[in-house]
VEXFI-673058 format. One record per residue (C-alpha): residue in one letter; x, z, y. Coordinates in pm, 1 decimal. Example, Ala and Ser with C-alpha at 12.3 -4.5 7.8 and 13.67 -1.06 7.14 Angstrom:
// residues 2
r code:a, px:1230.0, pz:780.0, py:-450.0
r code:s, px:1367.0, pz:714.0, py:-106.0
//
This chain:
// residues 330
r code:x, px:-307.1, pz:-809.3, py:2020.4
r code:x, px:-84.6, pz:-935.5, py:1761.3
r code:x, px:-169.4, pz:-889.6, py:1353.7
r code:x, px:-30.6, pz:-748.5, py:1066.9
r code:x, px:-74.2, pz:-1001.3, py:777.2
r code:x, px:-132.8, pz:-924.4, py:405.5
r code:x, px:-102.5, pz:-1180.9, py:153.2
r code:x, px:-243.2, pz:-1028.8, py:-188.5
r code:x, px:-265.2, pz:-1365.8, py:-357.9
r code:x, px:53.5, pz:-1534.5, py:-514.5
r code:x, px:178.0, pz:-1844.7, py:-321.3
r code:x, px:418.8, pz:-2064.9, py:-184.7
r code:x, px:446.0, pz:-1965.1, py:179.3
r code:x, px:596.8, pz:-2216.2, py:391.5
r code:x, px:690.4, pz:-2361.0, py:730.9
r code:x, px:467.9, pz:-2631.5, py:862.3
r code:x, px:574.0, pz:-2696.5, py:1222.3
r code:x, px:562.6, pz:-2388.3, py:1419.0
r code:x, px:284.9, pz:-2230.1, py:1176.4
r code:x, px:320.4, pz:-2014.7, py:874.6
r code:x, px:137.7, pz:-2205.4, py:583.6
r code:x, px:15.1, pz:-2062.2, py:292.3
r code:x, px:-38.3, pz:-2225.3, py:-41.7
r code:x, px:-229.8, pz:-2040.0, py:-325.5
r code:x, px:-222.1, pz:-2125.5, py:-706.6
r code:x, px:-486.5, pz:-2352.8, py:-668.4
r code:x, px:-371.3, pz:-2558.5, py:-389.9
r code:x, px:-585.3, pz:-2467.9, py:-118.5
r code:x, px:-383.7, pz:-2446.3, py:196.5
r code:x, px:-440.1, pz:-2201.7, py:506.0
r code:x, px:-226.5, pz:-2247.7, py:833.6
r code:x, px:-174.5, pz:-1927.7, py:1071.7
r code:x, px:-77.3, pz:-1933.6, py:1433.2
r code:x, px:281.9, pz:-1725.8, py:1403.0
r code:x, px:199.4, pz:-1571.7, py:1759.9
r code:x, px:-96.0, pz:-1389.1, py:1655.0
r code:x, px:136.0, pz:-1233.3, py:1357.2
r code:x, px:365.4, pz:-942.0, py:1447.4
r code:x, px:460.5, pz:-831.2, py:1069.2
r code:x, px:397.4, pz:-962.7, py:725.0
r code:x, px:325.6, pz:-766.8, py:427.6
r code:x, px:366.4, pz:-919.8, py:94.4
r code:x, px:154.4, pz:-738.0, py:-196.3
r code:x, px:209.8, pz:-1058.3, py:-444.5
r code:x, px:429.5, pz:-1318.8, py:-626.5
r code:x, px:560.8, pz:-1504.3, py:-351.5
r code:x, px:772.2, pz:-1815.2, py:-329.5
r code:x, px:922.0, pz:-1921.4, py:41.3
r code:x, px:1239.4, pz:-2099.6, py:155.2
r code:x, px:1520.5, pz:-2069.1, py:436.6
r code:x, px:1315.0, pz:-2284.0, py:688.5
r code:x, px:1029.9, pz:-2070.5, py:742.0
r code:x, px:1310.8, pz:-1736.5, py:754.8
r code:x, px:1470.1, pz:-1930.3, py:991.5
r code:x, px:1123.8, pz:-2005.0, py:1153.9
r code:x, px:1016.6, pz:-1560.0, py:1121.3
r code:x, px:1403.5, pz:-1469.2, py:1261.0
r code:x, px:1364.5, pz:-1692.3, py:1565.8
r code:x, px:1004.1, pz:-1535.0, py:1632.4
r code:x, px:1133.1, pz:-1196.2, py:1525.3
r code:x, px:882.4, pz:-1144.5, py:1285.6
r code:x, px:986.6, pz:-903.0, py:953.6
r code:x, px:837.3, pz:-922.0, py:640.3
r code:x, px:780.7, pz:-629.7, py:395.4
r code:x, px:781.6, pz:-656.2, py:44.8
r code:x, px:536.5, pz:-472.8, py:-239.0
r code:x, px:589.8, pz:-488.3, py:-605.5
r code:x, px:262.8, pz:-475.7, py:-847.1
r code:x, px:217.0, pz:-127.0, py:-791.3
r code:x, px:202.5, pz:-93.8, py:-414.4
r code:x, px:495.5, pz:35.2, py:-412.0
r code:x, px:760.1, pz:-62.7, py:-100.7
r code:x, px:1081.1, pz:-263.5, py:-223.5
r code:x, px:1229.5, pz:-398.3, py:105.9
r code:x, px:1233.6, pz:-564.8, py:429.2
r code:x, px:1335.2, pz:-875.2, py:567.6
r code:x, px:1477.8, pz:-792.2, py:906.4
r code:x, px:1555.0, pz:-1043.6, py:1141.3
r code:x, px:1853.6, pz:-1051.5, py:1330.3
r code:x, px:1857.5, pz:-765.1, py:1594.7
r code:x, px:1798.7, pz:-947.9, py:1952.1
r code:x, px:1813.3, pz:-586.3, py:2153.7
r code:x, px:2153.5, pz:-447.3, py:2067.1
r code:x, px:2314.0, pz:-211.9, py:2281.4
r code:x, px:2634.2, pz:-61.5, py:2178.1
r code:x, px:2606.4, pz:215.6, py:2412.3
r code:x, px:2292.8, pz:319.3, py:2225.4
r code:x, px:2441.7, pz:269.2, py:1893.2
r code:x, px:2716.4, pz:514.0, py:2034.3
r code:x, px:2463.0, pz:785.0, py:2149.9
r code:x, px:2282.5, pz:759.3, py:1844.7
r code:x, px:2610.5, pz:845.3, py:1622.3
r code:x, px:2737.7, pz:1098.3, py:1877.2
r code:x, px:2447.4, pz:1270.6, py:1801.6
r code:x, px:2404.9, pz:1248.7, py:1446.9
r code:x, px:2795.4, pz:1398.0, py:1414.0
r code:x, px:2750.9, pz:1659.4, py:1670.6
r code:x, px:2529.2, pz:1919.2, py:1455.5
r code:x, px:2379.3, pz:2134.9, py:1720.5
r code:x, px:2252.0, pz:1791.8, py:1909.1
r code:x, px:2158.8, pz:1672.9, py:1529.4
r code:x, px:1947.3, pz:1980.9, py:1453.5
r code:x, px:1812.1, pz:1969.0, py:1809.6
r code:x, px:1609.4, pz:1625.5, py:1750.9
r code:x, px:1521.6, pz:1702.2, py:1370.7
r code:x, px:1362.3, pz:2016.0, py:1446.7
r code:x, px:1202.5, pz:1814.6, py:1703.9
r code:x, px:1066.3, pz:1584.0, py:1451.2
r code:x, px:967.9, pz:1899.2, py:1205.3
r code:x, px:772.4, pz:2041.2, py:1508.8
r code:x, px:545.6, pz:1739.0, py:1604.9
r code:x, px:457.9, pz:1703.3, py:1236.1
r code:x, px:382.9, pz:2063.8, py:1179.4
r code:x, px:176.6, pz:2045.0, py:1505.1
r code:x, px:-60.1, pz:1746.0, py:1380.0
r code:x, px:-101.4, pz:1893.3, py:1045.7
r code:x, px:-220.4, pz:2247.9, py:1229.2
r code:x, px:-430.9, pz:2029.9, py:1423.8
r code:x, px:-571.3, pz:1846.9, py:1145.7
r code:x, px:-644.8, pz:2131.7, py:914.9
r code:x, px:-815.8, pz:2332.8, py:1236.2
r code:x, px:-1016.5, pz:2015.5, py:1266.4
r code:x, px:-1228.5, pz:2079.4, py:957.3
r code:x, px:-1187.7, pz:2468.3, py:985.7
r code:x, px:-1416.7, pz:2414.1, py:1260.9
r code:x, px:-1645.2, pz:2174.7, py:1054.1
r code:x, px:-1708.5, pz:2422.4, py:782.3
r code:x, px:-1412.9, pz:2399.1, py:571.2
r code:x, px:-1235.7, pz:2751.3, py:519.4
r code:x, px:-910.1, pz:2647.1, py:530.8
r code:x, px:-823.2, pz:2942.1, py:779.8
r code:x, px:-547.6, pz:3111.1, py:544.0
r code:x, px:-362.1, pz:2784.6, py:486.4
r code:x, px:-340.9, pz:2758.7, py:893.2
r code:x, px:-225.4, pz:3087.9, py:971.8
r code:x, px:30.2, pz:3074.6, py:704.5
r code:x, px:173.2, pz:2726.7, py:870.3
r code:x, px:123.2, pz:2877.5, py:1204.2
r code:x, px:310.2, pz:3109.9, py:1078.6
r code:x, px:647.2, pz:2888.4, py:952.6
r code:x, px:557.9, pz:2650.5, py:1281.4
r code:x, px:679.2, pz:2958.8, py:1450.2
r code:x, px:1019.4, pz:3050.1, py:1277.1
r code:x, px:1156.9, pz:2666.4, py:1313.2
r code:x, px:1392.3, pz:2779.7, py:1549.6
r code:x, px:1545.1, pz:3020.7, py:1297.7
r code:x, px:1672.2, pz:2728.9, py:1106.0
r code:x, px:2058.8, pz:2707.3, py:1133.6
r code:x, px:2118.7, pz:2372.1, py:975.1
r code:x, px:1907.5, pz:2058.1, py:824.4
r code:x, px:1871.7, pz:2186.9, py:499.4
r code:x, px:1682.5, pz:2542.6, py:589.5
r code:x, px:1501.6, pz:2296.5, py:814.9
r code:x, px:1371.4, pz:2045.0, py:589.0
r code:x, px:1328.8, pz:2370.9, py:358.7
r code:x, px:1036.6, pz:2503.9, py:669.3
r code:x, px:933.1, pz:2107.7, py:689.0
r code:x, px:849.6, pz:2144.3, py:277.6
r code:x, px:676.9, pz:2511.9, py:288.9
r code:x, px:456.6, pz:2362.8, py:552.0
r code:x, px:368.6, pz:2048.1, py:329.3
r code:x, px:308.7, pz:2278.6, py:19.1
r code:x, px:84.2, pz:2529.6, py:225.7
r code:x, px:-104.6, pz:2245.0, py:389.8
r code:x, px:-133.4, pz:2000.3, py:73.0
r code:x, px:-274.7, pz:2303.0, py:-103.0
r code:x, px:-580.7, pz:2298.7, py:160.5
r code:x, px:-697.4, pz:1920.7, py:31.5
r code:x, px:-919.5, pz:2048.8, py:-238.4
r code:x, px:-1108.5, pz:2218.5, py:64.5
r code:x, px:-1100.1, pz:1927.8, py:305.4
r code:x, px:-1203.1, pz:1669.3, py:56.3
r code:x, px:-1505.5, pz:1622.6, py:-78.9
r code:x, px:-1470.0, pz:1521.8, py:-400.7
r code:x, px:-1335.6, pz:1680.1, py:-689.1
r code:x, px:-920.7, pz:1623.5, py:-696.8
r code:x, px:-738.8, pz:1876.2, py:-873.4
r code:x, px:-468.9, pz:1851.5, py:-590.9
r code:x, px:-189.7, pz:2056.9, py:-753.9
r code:x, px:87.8, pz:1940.2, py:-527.2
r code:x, px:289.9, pz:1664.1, py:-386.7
r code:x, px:447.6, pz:1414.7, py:-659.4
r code:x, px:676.8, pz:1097.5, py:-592.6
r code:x, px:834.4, pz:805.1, py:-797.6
r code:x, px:633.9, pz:761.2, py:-936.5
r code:x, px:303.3, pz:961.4, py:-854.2
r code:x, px:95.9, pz:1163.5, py:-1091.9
r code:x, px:-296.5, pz:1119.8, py:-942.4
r code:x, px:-513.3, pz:916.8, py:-746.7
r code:x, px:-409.6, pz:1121.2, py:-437.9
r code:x, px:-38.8, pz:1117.1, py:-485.5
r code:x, px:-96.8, pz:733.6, py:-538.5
r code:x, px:-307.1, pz:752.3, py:-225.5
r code:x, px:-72.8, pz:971.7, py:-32.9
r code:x, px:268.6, pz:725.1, py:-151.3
r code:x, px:55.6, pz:399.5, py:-33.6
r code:x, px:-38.0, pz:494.8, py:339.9
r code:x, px:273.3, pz:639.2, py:404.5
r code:x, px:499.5, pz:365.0, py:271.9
r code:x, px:252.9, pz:120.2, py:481.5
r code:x, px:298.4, pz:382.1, py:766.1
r code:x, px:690.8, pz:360.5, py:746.0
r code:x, px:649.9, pz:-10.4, py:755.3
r code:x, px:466.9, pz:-1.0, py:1101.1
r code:x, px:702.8, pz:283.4, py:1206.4
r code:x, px:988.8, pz:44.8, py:1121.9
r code:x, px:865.8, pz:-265.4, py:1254.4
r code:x, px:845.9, pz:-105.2, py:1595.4
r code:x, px:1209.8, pz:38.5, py:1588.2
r code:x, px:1272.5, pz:-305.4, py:1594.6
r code:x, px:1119.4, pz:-356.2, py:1896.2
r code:x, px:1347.4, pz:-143.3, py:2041.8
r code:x, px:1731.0, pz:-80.4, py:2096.6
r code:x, px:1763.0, pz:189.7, py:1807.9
r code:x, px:1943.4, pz:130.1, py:1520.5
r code:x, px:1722.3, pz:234.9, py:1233.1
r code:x, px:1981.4, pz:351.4, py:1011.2
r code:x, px:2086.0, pz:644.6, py:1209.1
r code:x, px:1838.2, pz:976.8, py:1136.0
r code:x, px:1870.7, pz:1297.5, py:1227.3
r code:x, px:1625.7, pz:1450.6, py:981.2
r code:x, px:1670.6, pz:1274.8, py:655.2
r code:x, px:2027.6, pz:1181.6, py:581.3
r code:x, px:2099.0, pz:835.5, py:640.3
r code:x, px:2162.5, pz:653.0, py:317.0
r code:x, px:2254.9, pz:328.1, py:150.6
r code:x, px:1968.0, pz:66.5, py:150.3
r code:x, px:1706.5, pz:224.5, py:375.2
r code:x, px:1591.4, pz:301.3, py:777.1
r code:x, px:1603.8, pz:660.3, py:735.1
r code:x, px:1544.3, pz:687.9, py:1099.0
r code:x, px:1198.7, pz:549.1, py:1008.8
r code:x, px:1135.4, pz:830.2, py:761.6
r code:x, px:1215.4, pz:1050.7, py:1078.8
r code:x, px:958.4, pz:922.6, py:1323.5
r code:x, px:719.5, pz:842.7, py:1028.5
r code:x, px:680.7, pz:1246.7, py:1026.8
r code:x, px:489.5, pz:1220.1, py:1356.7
r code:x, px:262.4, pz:978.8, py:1258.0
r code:x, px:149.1, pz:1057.0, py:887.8
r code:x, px:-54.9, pz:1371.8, py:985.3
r code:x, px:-193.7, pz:1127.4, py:1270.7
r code:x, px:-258.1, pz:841.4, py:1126.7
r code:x, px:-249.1, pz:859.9, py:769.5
r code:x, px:-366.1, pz:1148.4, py:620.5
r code:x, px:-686.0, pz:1142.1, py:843.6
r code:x, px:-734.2, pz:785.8, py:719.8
r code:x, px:-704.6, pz:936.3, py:377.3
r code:x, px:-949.7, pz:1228.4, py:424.0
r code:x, px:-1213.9, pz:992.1, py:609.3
r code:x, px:-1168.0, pz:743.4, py:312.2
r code:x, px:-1210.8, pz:991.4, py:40.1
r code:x, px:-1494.5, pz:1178.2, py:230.9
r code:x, px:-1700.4, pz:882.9, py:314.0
r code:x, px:-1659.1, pz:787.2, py:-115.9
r code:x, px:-1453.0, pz:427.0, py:16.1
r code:x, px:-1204.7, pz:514.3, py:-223.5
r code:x, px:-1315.8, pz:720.7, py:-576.7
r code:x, px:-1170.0, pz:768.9, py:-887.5
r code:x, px:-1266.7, pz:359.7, py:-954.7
r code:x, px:-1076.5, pz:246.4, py:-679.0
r code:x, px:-757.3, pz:328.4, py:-927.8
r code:x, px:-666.7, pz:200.8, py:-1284.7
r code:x, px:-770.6, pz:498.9, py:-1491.6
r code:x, px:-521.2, pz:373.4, py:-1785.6
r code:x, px:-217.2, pz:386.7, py:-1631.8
r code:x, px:-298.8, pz:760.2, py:-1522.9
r code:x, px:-431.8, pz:643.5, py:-1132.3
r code:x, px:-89.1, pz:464.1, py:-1067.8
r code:x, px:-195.3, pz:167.9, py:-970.0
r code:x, px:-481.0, pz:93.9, py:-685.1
r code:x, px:-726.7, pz:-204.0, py:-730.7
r code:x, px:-653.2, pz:-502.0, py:-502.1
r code:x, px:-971.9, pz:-441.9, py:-332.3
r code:x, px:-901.2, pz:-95.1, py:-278.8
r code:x, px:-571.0, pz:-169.6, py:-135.6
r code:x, px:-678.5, pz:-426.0, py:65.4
r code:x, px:-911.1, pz:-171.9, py:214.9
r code:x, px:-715.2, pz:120.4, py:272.3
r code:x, px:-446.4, pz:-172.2, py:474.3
r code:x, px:-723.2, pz:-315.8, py:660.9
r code:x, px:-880.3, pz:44.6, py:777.3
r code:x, px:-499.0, pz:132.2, py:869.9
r code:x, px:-443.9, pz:-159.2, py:1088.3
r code:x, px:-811.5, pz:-66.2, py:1257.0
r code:x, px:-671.8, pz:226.3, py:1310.4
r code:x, px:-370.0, pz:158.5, py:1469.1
r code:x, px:-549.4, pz:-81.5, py:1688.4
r code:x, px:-763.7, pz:192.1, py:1790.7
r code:x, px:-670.6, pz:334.8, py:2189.1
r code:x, px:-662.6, pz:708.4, py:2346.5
r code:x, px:-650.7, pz:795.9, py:2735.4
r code:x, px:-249.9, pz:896.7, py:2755.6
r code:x, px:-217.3, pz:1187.5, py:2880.4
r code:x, px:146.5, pz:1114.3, py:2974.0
r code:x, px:55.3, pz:801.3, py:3139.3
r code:x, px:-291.2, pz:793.7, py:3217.1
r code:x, px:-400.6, pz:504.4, py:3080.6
r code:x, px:-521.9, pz:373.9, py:2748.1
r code:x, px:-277.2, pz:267.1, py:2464.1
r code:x, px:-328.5, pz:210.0, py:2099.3
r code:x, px:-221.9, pz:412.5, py:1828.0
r code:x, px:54.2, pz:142.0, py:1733.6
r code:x, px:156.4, pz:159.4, py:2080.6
r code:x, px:252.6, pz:499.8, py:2069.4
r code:x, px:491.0, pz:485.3, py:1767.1
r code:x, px:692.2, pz:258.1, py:2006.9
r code:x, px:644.1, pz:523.7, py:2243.4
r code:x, px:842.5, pz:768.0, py:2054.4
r code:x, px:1098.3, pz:535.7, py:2015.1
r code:x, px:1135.0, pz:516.2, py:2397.7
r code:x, px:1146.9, pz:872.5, py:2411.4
r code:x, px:1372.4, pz:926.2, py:2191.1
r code:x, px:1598.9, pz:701.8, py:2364.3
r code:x, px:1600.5, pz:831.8, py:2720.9
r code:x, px:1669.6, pz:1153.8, py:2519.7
r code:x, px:2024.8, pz:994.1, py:2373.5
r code:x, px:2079.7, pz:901.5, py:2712.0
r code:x, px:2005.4, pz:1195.2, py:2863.8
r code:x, px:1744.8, pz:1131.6, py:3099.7
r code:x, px:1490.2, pz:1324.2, py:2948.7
r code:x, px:1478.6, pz:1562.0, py:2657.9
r code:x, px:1251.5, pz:1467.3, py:2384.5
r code:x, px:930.0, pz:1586.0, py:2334.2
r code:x, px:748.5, pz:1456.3, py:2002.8
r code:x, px:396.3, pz:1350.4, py:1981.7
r code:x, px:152.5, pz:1563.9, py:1937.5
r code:x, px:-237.8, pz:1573.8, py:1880.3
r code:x, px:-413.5, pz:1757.5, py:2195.7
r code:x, px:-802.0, pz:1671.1, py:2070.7
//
């Protein structure tokens, strides 16, 4: 299986043949086979020229870009080598046609809501009395249909994340102060936490789109916007519950990542480099991790199924089969 790289160190990062060299401050030189990459994530100061993009567009390899703070700038996306205009089609079609629209964002609303109920029942059966928080989510998981537009919808979609984000003080086992949900920037080691694996989880999310005939740019929940995937940010909503907030609340729970892990002077902004470089390597064991598919009866990996939903949600524009998000059944 293919790699995600990370390269926390500044560099030069060069073509050298049909390898991806990398050259620190100090010289020292390390070559990497570019068919065991699939992605590269840049956390650093980075210096590379148009010979190795040419070299990462033929091999249709994108590259993701970090500033200081772990925060997500941008992507280098190669040159799409699926297109399909009939797909592209679909995918607007649907987008304009607001009962279609509302159709696949709800869809989107419900898997999430699903793997957060699943997630918070998890440790409701472990000890943690979380039982309110779940019946009040159980509750809004059950009135998504009332929703006559987007914006009631993504009003259920933020009720839910209140209701459930309010439950972390239970599920974690260390002392938080989880108030609620801050972006741009974040206020606390857990809305620095939260911002990380879910920009990282976007990342993955959007490197598999790619993969695929879907145009990224075209969402049905979040609006589609200048200068970002938005239909990323769609699918991503699956997945966080999933994959990264269980990451988060094994991390915390198993002391990985503590108040040190963050730079206490700049209010927990900013992780460590070792703690980052944990949290991305624990991600990627994750996502290499496989489940017996239901759906397919087989084994697949947790990466595998983000492409997944990206299949489904195409025979779904094509009207083969209507889409059915992901959701947790263990």
């Amino acid at each position: 299986m293919k790699r995600s790289l990370y390269i926390y160190n500044d560099g030069i990062l060069q073509r050298h043949d049909n390898t991806i060299r990398f050259i620190t401050e100090n010289n020292d030189k390390k070559d990497i086979p570019i068919e065991t990459i699939s992605e590269i994530n840049i956390m650093s100061q980075m210096n590379f020229n148009t010979s190795l993009i040419n070299l990462l567009a033929q091999q249709g390899i994108m590259v993701h870009f970090f500033n200081y703070y772990d925060f997500y700038i941008g992507s280098f996306c190669p040159r799409e080598k699926l297109l399909s205009g009939q797909l592209l089609v679909k995918q607007v079609n649907a987008y304009t046609n607001q009962q279609e629209r509302i159709l696949i964002a709800r869809k989107f609303v419900e898997g999430a809501s699903a793997n957060i109920f699943r997630n918070l029942r998890y440790y409701n059966e472990r000890g943690k009395d979380v039982k309110q928080e779940l019946n009040e989510i159980d509750s809004l998981r059950k009135n998504l249909n009332r929703a006559r537009n987007i914006t009631e919808l993504m009003g259920y979609e933020g009720n839910i994340h209140k209701i459930y984000y309010s439950a972390w003080n239970t599920v974690i086992d260390q002392e938080i102060d989880f108030q609620k949900r801050v972006k741009n920037p974040p206020d606390n080691l857990i809305n620095t936490m939260i911002s990380y694996v879910n920009t990282l989880i976007y990342t993955k999310v959007l490197t598999e789109i790619y993969q695929t005939q879907l145009n990224p740019t075209i969402s049905y929940l979040h609006e589609p916007g200048v200068r970002r995937f938005s239909l990323s940010l769609d699918i991503a909503e699956i997945f966080k519950p999933l994959i990264g907030d269980r990451l988060i609340f094994s991390l915390l729970n198993r002391k990985q990542i503590t108040e040190k892990s963050f730079t206490k002077k700049m209010n927990y902004l900013h992780l460590t480099k070792e703690s980052s470089m944990l949290i991305a390597s624990e991600l990627d064991a994750k996502l290499k991790t496989t489940i017996q598919h239901k759906g397919l009866n087989k084994k697949v990996s947790y990466q595998y199924l983000i492409r997944l939903e990206c299949y489904k949600l195409i025979k779904h524009l094509f009207g083969e089969k209507e889409y059915e998000p992901f959701k947790i059944w263990w």
